[in-house]
C-alpha positions as CSV (number, residue, x, y, z in Angstrom):
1,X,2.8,151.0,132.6
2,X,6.1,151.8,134.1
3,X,7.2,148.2,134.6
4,X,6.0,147.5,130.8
5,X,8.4,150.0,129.8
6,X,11.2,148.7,132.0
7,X,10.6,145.1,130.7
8,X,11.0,146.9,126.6
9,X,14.1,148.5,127.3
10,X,15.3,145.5,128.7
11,X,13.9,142.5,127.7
12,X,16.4,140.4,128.1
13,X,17.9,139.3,132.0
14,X,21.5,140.2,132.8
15,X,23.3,137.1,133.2
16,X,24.6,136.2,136.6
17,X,27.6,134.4,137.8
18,X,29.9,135.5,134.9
19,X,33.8,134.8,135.4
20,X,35.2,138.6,135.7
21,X,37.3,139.2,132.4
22,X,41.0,138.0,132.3
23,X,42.3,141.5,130.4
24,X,40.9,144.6,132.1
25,X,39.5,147.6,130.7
26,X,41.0,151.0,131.2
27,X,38.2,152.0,133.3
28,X,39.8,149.6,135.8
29,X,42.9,151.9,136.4
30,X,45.7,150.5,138.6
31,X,43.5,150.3,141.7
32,X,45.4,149.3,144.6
33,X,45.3,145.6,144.9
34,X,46.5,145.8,141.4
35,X,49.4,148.2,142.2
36,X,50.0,145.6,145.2
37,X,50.3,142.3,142.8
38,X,52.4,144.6,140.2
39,X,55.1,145.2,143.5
40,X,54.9,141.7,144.6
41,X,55.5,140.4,141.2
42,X,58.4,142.3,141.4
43,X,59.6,141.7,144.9
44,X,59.4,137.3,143.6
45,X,61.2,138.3,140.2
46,X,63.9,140.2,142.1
47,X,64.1,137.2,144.7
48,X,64.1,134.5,142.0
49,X,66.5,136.3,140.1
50,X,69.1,136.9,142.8
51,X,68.5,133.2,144.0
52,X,69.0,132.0,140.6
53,X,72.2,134.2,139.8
54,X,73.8,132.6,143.3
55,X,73.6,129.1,141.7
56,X,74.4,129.6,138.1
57,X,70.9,129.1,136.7
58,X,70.5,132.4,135.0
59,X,70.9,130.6,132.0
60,X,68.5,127.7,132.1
61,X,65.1,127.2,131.4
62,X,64.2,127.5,135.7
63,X,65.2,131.2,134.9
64,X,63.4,131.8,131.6
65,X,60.3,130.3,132.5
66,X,59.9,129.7,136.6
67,X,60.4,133.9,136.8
68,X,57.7,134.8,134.6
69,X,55.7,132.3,136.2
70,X,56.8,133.2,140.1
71,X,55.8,137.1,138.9
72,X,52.2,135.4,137.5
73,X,51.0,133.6,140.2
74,X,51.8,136.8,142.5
75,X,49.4,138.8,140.2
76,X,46.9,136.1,140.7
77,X,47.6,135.6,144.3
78,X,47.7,139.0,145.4
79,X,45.4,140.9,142.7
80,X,41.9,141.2,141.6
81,X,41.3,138.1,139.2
82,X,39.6,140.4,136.4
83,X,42.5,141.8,134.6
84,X,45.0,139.2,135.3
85,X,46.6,138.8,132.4
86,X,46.6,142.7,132.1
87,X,48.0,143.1,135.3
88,X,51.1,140.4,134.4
89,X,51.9,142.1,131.5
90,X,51.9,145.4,132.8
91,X,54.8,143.9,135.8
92,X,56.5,142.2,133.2
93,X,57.1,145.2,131.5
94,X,58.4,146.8,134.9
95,X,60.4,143.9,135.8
96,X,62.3,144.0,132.2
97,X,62.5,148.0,132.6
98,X,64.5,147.5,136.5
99,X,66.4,144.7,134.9
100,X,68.9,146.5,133.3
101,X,69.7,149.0,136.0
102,X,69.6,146.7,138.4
103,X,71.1,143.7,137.8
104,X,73.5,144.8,134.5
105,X,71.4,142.6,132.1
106,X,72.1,143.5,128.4
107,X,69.9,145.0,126.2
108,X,70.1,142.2,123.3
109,X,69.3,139.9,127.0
110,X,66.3,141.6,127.9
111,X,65.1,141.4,124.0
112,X,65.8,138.1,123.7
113,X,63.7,137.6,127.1
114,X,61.0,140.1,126.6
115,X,58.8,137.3,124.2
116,X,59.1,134.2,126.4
117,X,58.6,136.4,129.8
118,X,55.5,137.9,128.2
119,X,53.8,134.3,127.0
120,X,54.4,132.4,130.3
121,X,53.5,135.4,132.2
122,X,50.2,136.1,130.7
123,X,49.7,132.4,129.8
124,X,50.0,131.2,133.3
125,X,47.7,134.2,134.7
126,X,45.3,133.1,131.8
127,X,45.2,129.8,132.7
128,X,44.8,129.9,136.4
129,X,41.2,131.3,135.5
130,X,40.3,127.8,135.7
131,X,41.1,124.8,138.3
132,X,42.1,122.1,135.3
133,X,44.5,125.1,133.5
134,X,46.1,125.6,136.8
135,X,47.3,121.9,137.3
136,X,48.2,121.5,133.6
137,X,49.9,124.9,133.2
138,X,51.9,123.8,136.6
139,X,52.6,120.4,135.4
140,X,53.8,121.2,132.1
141,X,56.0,124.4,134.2
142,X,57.6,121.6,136.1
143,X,58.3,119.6,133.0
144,X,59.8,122.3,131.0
145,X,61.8,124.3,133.7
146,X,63.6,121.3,134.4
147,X,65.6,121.8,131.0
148,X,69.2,122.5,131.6
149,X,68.8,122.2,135.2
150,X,67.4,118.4,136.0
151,X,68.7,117.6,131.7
152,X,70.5,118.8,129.1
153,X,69.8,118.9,124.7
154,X,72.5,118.9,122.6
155,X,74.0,122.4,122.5
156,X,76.4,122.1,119.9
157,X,75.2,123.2,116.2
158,X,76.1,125.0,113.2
159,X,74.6,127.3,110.8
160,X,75.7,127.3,107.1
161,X,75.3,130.5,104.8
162,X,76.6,130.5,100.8
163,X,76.6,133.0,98.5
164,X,77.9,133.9,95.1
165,X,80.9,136.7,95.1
166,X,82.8,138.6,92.3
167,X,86.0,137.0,91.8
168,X,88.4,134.5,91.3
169,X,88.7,131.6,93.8
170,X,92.6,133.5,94.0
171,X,90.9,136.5,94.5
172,X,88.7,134.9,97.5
173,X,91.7,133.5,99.1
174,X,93.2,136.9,99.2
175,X,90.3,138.6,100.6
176,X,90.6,136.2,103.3
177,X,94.2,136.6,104.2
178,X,93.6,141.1,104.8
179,X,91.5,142.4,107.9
180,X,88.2,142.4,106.4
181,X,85.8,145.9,105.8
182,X,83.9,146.1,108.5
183,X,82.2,149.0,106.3
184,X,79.0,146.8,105.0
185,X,75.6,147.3,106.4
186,X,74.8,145.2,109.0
187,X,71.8,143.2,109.2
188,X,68.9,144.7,111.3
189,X,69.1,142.1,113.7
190,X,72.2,142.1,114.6
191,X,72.2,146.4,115.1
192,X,69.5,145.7,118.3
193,X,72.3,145.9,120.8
194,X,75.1,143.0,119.4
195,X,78.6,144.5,119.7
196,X,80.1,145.9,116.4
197,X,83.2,144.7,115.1
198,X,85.5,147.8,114.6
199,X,88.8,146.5,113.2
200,X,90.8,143.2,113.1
201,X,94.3,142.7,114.0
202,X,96.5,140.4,112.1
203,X,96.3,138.4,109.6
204,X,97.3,135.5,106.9
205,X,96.3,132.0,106.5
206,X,99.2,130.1,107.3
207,X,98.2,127.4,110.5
208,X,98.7,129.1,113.3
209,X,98.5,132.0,112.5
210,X,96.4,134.4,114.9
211,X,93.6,137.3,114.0
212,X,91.6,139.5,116.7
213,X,88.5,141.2,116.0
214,X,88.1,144.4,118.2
215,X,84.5,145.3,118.9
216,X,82.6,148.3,120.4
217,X,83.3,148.8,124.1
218,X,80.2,146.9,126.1
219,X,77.8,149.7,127.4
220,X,76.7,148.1,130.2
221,X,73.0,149.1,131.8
222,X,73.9,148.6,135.3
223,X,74.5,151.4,137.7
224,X,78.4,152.2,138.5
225,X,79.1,149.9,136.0
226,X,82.3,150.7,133.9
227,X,82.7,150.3,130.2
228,X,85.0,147.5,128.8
229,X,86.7,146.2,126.2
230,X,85.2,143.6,124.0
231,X,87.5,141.4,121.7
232,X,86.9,137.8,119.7
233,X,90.4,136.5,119.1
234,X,91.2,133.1,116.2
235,X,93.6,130.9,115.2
236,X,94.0,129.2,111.8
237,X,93.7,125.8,112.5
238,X,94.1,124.5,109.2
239,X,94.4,125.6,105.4
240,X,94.1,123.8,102.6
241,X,93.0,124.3,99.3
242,X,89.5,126.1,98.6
243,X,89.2,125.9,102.4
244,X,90.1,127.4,105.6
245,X,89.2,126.5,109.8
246,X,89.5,129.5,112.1
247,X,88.8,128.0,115.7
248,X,88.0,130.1,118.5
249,X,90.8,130.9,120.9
250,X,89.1,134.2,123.3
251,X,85.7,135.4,123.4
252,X,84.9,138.4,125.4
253,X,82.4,139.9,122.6
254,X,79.8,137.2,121.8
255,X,80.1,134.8,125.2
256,X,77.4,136.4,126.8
257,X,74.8,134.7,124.2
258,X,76.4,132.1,122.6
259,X,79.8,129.6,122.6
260,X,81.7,130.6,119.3
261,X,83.5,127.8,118.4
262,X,85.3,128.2,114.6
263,X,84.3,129.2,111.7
264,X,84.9,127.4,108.3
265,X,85.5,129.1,105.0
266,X,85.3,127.0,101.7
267,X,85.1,128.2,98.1
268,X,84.5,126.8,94.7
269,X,84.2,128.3,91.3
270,X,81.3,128.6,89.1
271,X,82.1,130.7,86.5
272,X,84.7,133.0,84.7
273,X,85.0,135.7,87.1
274,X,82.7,133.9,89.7
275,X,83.2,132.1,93.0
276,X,80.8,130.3,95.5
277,X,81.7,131.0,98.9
278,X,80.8,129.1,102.1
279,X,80.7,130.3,105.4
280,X,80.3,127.6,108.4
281,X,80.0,129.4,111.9
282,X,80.0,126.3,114.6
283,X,78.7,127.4,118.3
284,X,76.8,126.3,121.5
285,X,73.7,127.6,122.3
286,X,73.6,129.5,125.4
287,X,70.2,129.3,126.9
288,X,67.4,127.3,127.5
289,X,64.5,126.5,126.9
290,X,66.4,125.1,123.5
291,X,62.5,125.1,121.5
292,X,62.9,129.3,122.1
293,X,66.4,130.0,122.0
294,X,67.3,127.5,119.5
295,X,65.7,129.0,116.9
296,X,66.5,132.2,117.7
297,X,70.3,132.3,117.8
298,X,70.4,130.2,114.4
299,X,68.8,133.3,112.6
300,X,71.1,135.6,114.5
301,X,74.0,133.2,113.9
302,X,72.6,132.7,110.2
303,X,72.8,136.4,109.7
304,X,76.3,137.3,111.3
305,X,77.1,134.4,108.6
306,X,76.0,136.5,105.9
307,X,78.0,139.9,107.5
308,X,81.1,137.9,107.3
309,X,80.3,136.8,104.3
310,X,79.5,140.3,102.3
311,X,83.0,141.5,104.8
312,X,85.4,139.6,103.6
313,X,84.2,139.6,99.6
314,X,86.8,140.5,97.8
């Protein structure tokens, strides 16, 4: 009678020789082999990262994609396999915490990082639940990571921005001669940590004629680290009519992202008290993997466009 009632409440066998889950459950806690992948995730990332920095590859796709990886296969190595991907995301978000501190990496940095460290971390940690996803996620690793180390894709690229303004084509030219208003709204993007232009210095269109934009001092995260100066310095490089090249003579305000090259202003009228303006903003791309950060810094680029733009309307 007993065992009939067993068998009804559970008629069905508990399967056996499941995989343990990938994402743990809350009930798992930080146990300690956990805590003991999340610290030698972060022992490798600190390693990699001053190994890295000694060579100049902080900016390549070894960095943005072998670190993550390096702090995944700890997890995997060290910790309990159920929860891996848990566990990867939870020293990711450690390692990007630490960063700042202790290595001085920007903010805007770290949140342009934060995405791609999170999908190879827990991608890789995923995948090695598995013998095939371990060799393909390690050959495809190998393939990528070798951007801007082993190879190089073009760098150099421009985004363009136009927009209607009220006003003469006169009236444009004028605006453009003057310091501009840094008083307009910047976009949302470009308020997550991007120095803010304060005031330029200068002015006129005649060729040669020099303009520098003063930004916020850089708030740096690192410890005993002292605030600085940050200034973007041009030069009219040519003027002609409806049109105007500023190139790019000092950068010490954007160069931690991107290479600012120039910037090209053209303008046509449309009608009676109506311009169309043109703003051309021509820079190198500053990290790699170019299929993440390419994309990226044309919207931010695309969207400091549009700032210039609405600063210099006249």
């Amino acid at each position: 009678m007993l065992e009939h009632m067993r068998s009804r409440q559970h008629p069905y066998p508990e399967p056996a020789n499941l995989p343990p889950p990938l994402f743990a459950t809350r009930r798992s806690g930080m146990g300690p082999r956990r805590l003991a992948a999340v610290l030698g995730a972060l022992v490798c990332a600190a390693g990699g990262y001053r190994f890295l920095h000694a060579f100049g590859l902080e900016r390549t796709t070894l960095f943005f994609l072998g670190l993550p990886a390096l702090m995944a296969a700890a997890v995997v190595l060290v910790g309990p396999v159920a929860g891996s991907a848990w566990t990867a995301a939870v020293a990711v978000t450690f390692g990007l915490v630490v960063a700042g501190p202790l290595f001085n990496v920007g903010v805007v940095s770290l949140l342009l990082a934060a995405p791609l460290f999170y999908l190879v971390a827990v991608g890789f940690a995923v995948a090695c639940g598995s013998r095939r996803g371990r060799v393909v996620t390690v050959l495809l690793l190998v393939a990528l990571g070798l951007e801007g180390f082993a190879y190089t894709l073009p760098r150099s690229t421009a985004v363009v921005v136009s927009h209607t303004v009220n006003g003469t084509p006169e009236q444009v030219e004028q605006a453009l001669a003057v310091p501009p208003h840094f008083s307009a709204r910047r976009p949302a993007v470009l308020r997550l940590g991007f120095p803010r232009p304060v005031v330029e210095r200068g002015g006129g269109l005649a060729v040669g004629d020099l303009r520098t934009v003063e930004f916020s001092p850089h708030s740096p995260l690192g410890l005993g680290v002292q605030r600085g100066p940050r200034a973007l310095r041009l030069r009219v490089e040519d003027h002609t009519a409806r049109r105007v090249l500023f190139r790019v003579v000092e950068d010490t305000a954007l160069d931690e992202w991107s290479d600012l090259r120039g910037a090209e202003v053209t303008w046509q009228p449309l009608t009676p008290g109506q311009t169309r303006v043109t703003w051309r903003l021509d820079y190198g791309r500053g990290f790699d993997p170019s299929w993440y950060f390419g994309p990226v810094q044309s919207y931010g680029a695309q969207q400091a466009a549009r700032y210039l733009a609405d600063s210099f309307a006249p």
